[in-house]
C-alpha positions in Angstrom: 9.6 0.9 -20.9 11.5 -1.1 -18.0 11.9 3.1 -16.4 8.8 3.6 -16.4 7.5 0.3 -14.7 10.6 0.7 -12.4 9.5 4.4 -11.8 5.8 2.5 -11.4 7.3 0.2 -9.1 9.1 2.4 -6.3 5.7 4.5 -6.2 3.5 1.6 -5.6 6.2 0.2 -3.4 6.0 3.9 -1.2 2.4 4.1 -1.3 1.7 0.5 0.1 4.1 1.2 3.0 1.8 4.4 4.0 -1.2 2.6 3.3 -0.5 -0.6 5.6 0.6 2.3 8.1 -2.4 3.8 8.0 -4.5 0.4 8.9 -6.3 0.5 12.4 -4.0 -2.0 14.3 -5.6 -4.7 16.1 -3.2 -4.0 19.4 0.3 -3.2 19.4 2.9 -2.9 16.4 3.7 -0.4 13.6 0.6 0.5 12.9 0.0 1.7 16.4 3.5 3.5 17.1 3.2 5.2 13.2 -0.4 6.0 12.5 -2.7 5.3 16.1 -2.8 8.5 16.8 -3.9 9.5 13.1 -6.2 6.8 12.3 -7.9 6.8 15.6 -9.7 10.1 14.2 -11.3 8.1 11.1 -11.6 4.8 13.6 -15.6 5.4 13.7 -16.3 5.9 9.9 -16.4 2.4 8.4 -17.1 3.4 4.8 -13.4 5.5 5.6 -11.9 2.1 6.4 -13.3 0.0 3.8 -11.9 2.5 1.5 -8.5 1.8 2.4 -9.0 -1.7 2.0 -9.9 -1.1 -1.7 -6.9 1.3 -2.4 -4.5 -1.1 -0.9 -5.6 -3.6 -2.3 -5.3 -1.8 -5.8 -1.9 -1.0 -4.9 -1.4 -4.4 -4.3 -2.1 -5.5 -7.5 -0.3 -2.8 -9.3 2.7 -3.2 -7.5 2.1 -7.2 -8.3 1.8 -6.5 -11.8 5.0 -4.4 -12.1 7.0 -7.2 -10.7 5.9 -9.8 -12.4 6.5 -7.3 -15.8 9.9 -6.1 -15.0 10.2 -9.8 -14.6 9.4 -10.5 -17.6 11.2 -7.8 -19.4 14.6 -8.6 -17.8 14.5 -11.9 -18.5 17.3 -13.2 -20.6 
């Protein structure tokens, strides 16, 4: 059980990193030296953006819940 969360984990850890990347930055940073040039192409199409609000934000939560349950497992 504590693999597979851990397994759970590093993929929801990997795919939040790409996500955030993937974010229209608001000026200057990561988001701009990483992924301008790639989100600029879906920077028109809101329903594209709004998307990947939802899917990081279900990342979010996954990757929340795997802490807080490796957490739990671990515990002494």
């Amino acid at each position: 059980m504590t693999i597979g969360i851990s397994i759970a984990l590093i993929l929801s850890s990997m795919l939040m990193i790409l996500l955030v990347l993937l974010h229209k930055g608001k000026g200057g940073g990561l988001s701009d030296l990483f992924g301008g040039g790639f989100s600029s192409s879906f920077g028109g199409s809101s329903v594209v953006e709004r998307n990947l609000d939802r899917l990081t934000i279900i990342t979010g939560v996954v990757w929340f819940v795997c802490i807080i349950a490796l957490g739990l497992l671990l515990k002494p």
